[in-house]
BAFI-936750 format. One record per residue (C-alpha): residue number from 1; y, x, z. Coordinates in steps of 0.25 Angstrom, whole numbers, plus 2048, in hexadecimal, padded with zeros to 3 digits. Example, Ala and Ser with C-alpha at 12.3 -4.5 7.8 and 13.67 -1.06 7.14 Angstrom:
2
[pt 1,[7EE,831,81F]]
[pt 2,[7FC,837,81D]]
//
This chain:
350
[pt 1,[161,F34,90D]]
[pt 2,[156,F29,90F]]
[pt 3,[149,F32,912]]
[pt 4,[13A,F2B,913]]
[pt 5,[136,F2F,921]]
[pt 6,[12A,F28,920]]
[pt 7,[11F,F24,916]]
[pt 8,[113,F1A,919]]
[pt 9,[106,F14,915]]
[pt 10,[0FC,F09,917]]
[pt 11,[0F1,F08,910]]
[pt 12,[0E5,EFB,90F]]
[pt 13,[0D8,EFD,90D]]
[pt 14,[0D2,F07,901]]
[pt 15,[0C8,F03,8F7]]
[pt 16,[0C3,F0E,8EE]]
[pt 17,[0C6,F0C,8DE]]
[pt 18,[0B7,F0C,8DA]]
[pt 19,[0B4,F03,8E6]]
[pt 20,[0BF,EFA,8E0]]
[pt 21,[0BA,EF9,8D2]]
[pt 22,[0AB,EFA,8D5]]
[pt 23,[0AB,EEC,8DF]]
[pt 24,[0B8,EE5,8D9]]
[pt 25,[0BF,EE9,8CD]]
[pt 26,[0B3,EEC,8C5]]
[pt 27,[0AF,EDE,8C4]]
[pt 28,[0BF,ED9,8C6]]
[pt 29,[0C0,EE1,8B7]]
[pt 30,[0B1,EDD,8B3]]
[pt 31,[0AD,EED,8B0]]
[pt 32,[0B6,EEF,8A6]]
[pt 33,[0B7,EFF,8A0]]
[pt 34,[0C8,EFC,8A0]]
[pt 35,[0C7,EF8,8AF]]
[pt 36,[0BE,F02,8B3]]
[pt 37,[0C4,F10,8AD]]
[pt 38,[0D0,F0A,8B3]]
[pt 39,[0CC,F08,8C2]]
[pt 40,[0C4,F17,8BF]]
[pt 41,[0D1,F1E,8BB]]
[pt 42,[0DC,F1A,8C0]]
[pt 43,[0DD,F23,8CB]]
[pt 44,[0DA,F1C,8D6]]
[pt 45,[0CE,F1F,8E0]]
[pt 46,[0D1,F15,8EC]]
[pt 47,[0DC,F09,8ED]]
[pt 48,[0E1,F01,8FC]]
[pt 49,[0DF,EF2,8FD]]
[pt 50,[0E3,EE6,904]]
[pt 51,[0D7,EDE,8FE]]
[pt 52,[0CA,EE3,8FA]]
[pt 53,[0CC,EE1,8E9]]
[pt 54,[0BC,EE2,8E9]]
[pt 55,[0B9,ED7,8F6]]
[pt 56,[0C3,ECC,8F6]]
[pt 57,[0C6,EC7,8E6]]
[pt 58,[0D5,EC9,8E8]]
[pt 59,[0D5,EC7,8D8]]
[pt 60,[0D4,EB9,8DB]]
[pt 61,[0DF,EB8,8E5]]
[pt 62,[0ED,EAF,8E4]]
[pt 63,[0F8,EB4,8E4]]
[pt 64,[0FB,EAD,8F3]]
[pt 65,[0EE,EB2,8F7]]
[pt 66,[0F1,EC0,8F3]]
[pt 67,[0FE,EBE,8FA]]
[pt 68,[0FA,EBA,905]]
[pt 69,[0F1,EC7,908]]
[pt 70,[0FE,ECE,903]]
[pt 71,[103,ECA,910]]
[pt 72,[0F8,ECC,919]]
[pt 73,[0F5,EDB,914]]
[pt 74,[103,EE0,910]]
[pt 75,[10A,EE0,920]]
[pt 76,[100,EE8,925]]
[pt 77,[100,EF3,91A]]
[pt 78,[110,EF3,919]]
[pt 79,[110,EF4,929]]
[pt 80,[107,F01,928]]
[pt 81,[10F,F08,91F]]
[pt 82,[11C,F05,924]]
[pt 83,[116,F0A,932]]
[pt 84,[111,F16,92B]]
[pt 85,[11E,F19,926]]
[pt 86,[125,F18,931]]
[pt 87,[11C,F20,939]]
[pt 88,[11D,F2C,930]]
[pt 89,[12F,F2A,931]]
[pt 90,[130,F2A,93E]]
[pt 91,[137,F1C,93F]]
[pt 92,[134,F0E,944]]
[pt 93,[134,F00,93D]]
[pt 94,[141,EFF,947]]
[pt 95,[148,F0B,93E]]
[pt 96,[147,F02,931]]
[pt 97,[154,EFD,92A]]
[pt 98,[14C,EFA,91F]]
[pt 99,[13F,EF4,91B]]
[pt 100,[13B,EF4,90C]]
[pt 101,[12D,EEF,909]]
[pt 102,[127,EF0,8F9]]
[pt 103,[11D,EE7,8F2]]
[pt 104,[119,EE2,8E5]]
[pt 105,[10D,EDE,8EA]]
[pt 106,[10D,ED1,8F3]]
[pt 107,[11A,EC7,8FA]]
[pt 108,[11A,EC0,905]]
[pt 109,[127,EBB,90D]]
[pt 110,[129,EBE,918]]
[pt 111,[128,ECC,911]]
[pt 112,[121,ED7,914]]
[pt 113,[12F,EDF,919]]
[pt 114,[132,ED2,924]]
[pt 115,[122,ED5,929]]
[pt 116,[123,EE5,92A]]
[pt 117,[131,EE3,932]]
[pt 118,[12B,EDA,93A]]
[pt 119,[11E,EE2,93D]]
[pt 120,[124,EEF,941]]
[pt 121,[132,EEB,947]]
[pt 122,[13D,EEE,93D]]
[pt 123,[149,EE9,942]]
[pt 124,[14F,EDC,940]]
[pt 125,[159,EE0,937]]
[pt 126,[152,EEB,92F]]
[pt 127,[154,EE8,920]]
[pt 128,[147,EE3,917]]
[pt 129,[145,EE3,905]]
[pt 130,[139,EDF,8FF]]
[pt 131,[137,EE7,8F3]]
[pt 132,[12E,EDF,8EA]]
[pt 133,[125,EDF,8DC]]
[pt 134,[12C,EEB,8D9]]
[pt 135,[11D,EF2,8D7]]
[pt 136,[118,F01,8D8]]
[pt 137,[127,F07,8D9]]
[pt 138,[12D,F00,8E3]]
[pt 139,[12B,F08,8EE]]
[pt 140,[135,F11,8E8]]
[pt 141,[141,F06,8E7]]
[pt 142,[13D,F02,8F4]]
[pt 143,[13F,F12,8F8]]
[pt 144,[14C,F12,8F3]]
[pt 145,[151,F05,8F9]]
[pt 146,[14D,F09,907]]
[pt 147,[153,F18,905]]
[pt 148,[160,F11,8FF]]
[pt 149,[160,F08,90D]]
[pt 150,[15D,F15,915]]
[pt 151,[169,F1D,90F]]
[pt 152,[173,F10,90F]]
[pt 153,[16F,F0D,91E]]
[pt 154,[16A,F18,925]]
[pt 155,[15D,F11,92B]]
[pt 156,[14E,F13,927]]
[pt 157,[148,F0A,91E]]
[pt 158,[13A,F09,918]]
[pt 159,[131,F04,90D]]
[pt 160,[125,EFF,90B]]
[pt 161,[11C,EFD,901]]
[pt 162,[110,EF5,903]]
[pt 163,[108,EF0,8F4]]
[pt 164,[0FA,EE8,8F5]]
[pt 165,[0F6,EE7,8E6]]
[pt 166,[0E9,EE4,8EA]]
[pt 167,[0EC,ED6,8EC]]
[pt 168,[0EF,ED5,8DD]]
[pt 169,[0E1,ED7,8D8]]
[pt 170,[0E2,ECE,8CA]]
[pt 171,[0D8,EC6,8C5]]
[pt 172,[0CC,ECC,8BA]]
[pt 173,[0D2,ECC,8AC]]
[pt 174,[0D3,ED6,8A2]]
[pt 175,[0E1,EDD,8A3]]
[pt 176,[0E1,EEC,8A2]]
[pt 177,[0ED,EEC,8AC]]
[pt 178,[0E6,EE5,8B8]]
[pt 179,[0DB,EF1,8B6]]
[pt 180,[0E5,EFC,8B8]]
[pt 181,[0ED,EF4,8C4]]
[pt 182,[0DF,EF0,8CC]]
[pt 183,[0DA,EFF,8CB]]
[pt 184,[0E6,F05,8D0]]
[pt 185,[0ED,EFC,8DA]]
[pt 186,[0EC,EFE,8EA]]
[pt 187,[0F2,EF7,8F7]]
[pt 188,[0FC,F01,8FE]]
[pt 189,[108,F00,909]]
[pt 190,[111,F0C,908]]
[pt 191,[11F,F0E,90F]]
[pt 192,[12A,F17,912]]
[pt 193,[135,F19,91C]]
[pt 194,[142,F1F,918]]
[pt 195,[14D,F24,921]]
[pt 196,[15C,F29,921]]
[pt 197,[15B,F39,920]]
[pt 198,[162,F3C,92B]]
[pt 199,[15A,F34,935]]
[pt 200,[14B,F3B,92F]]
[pt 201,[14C,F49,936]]
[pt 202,[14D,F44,945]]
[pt 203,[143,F38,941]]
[pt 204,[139,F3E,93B]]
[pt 205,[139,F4E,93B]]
[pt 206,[12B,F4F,937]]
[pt 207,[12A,F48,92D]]
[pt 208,[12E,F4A,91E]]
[pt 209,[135,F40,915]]
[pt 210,[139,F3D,908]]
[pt 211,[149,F3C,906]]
[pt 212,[14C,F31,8FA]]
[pt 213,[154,F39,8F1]]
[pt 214,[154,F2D,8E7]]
[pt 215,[14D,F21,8DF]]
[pt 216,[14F,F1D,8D1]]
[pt 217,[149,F13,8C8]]
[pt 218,[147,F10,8BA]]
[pt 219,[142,F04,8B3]]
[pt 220,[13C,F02,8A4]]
[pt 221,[13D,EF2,8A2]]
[pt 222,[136,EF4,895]]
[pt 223,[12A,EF7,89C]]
[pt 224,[12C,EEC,8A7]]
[pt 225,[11F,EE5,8A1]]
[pt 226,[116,EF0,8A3]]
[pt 227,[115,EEE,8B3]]
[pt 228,[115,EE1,8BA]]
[pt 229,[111,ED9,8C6]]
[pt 230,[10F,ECB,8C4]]
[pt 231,[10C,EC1,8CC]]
[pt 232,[103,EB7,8CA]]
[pt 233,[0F8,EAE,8D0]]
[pt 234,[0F0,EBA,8D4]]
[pt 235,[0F9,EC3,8D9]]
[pt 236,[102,ECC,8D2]]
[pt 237,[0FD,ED1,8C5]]
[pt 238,[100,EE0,8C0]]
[pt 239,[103,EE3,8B1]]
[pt 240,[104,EF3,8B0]]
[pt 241,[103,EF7,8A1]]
[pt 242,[0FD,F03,89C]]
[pt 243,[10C,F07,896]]
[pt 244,[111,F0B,8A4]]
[pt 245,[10E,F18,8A3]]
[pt 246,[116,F1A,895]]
[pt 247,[123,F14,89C]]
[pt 248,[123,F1D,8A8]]
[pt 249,[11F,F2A,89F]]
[pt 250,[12C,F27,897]]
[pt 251,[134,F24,8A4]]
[pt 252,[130,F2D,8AF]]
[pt 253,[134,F3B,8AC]]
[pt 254,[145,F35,8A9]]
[pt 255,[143,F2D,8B6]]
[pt 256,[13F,F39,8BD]]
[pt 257,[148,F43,8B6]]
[pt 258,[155,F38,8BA]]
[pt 259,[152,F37,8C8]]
[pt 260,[14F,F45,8CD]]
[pt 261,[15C,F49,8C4]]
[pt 262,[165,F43,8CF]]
[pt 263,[161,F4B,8D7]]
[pt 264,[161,F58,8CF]]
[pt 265,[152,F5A,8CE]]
[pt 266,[147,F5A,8C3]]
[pt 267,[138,F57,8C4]]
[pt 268,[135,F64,8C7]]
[pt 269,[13D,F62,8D4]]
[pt 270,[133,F58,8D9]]
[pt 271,[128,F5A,8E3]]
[pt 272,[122,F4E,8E4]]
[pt 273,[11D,F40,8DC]]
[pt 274,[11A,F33,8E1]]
[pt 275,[117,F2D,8D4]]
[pt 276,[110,F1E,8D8]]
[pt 277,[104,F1F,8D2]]
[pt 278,[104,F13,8C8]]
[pt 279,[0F6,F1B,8C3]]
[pt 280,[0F1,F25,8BC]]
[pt 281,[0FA,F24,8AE]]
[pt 282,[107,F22,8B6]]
[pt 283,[105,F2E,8BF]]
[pt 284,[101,F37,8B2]]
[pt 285,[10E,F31,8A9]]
[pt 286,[114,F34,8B5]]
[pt 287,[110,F42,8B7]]
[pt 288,[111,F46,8A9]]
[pt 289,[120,F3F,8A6]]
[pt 290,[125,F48,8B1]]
[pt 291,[11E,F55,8AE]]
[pt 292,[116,F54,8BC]]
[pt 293,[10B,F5D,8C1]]
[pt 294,[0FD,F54,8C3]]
[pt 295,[100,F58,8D2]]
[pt 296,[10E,F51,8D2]]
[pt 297,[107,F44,8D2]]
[pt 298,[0FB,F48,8DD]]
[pt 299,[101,F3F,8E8]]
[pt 300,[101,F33,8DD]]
[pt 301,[0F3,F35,8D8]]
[pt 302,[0ED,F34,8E6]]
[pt 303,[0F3,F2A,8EC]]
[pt 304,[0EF,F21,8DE]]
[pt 305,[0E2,F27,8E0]]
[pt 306,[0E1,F23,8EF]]
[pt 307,[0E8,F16,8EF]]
[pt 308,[0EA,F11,8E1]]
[pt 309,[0F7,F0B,8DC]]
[pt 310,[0FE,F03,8E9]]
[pt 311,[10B,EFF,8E0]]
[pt 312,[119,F02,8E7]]
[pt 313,[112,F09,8F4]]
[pt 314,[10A,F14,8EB]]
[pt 315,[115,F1E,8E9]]
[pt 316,[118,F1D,8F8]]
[pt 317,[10C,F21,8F9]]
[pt 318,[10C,F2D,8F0]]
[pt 319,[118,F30,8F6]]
[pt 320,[112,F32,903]]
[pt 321,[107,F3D,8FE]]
[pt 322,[112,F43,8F8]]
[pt 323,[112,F52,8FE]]
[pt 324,[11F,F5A,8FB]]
[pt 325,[129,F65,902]]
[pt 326,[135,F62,909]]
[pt 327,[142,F61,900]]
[pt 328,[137,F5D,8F4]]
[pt 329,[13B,F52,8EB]]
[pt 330,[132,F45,8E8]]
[pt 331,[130,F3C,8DE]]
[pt 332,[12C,F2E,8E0]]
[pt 333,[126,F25,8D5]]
[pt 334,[123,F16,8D1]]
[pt 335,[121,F0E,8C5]]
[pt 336,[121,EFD,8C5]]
[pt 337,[125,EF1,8BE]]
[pt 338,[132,EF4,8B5]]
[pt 339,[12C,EFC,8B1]]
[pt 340,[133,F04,8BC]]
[pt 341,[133,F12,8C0]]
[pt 342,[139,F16,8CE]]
[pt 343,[13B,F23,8D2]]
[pt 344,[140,F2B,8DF]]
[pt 345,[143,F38,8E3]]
[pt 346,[141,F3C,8F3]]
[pt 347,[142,F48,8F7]]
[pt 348,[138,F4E,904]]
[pt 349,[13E,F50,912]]
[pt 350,[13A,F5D,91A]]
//
């Protein structure tokens, strides 16, 4: 059984929500009622960035230029995380059979993975992916690709997330949807490390885990329209309809229902949920489609609270505030383009 030894973060500067609206996107969205309820009550109080929304008129940015910062700011963050991880497993960059790196958020080649390995001295023939433009859930395909290697090889792996949507800033216009996506989105690096079973007790006694009992995926391309990430002269462009929260209301409970049924269990049966945090209406269709007491989604509402919507790195994230006994089952949760909906089920090491 593949077992996450090891969670990490890194984190850029914070900027308060006010702050933010006050000097930036006040004028950016030129005062208007819609733009302002929306940056009041989407549930966010604070958000990390790589640029200063309100200093340096990213808005105005080309795409190259907003690549090219990509490349600056990304290493740095990624490297922190990984370090962060790593520390918390017990294990070196050396131990690595497998380095998996997610983003949706910038590309440059040399990638991201070539860098890291590199950096902290993988070894030559440790194996890379790039996981790419797969959006807010694909830390969870990237989690189950790195347990899948784990289990077939018997070596450590790790993932890491590292999303800086604050390079994306669009130009003024009048669009409802760039409201939503400028008051919730934040920078954020997140990564694990996974480990073979047997190699977790005499590694790292002290420190609890989470084994991956499984991951499972379901996709309604009806709905592909309804979230994007388009790129264009000025940076990738978001489209995220207001209709998302109808989709997953209809989806999440069978979703949920099917997995844990593999494995003999029923919602009642789980401890603990890392639901990402798309905002506000997600997590409360969310809560109410599985039946979830308001504290069940605690660990959620914080970290969008504290640092806002950082795409495929939040539920890593939430998974890490995640406080739960040994033998207690977990539930990790993501939405993206698709519209997809991926799902895992971990369960907490001693």
């Amino acid at each position: 059984m593949a077992v996450v030894t090891g969670i990490g973060a890194a984190l850029p500067r914070s900027y308060d929500q006010d702050v933010l609206w006050e000097r930036g996107f006040r004028a950016h969205f030129r005062d208007r009622g819609l733009a302002r309820r929306v940056f009041a009550n989407c549930g966010v109080r604070s958000r990390h960035a790589v640029v200063d929304p309100t200093a340096e008129g990213v808005a105005g940015w080309s795409t190259g230029r907003r690549m090219a910062r990509y490349a600056e700011e990304a290493p740095p963050l990624a490297r922190a995380a990984l370090r962060d991880a790593l520390a918390e497993s017990g294990l070196s960059p050396a131990d690595l059979g497998l380095l998996a790196v997610v983003s949706c958020t910038g590309y440059t080649t040399p990638g991201l993975d070539i860098g890291l390995a590199a950096d902290l001295g993988l070894a030559a023939d440790a194996r890379r992916i790039v996981i790419g433009h797969m959006g807010c859930y694909a830390a969870l395909p990237g989690l189950g690709a790195v347990a899948d290697f784990v289990d077939a090889r018997g070596l450590p792996a790790a993932l890491v997330c590292v999303e800086l949507t604050s390079l994306h800033v669009q130009p003024p216009d009048d669009d409802p949807e760039q409201v939503v996506a400028h008051a919730l989105f934040g920078d954020a690096a997140a990564a694990v490390v996974v480990a073979p079973s047997a190699s977790v007790a005499p590694v790292t006694p002290a420190v609890p885990g989470w084994e991956v009992l499984d991951v499972a995926a379901h996709t309604e391309p009806d709905a592909a329209a309804m979230m994007t990430w388009r790129i264009t002269d000025h940076g990738f462009r978001m489209g995220l309809s207001a209709r998302v929260p109808d989709v997953l209301a209809a989806t999440v409970r069978p979703v949920v229902d099917k997995l844990l049924a593999r494995h003999g269990a029923v919602i009642e049966d789980v401890a603990g949920w890392a639901v990402h945090p798309g905002g506000p209406r997600i997590l409360d269709t969310v809560g109410t489609g599985l039946g979830l007491p308001e504290r069940a989604l605690a660990a959620s509402r914080a970290v969008l609270a504290e640092r806002g919507n950082c795409s495929s790195a939040t539920v890593v994230l939430v998974l890490r505030e995640l406080d739960v006994r040994p033998e207690d089952l977990a539930v990790a949760m993501a939405f993206g383009p698709g519209l997809t909906l991926y799902t895992t089920l971990l369960r907490r090491t001693a």
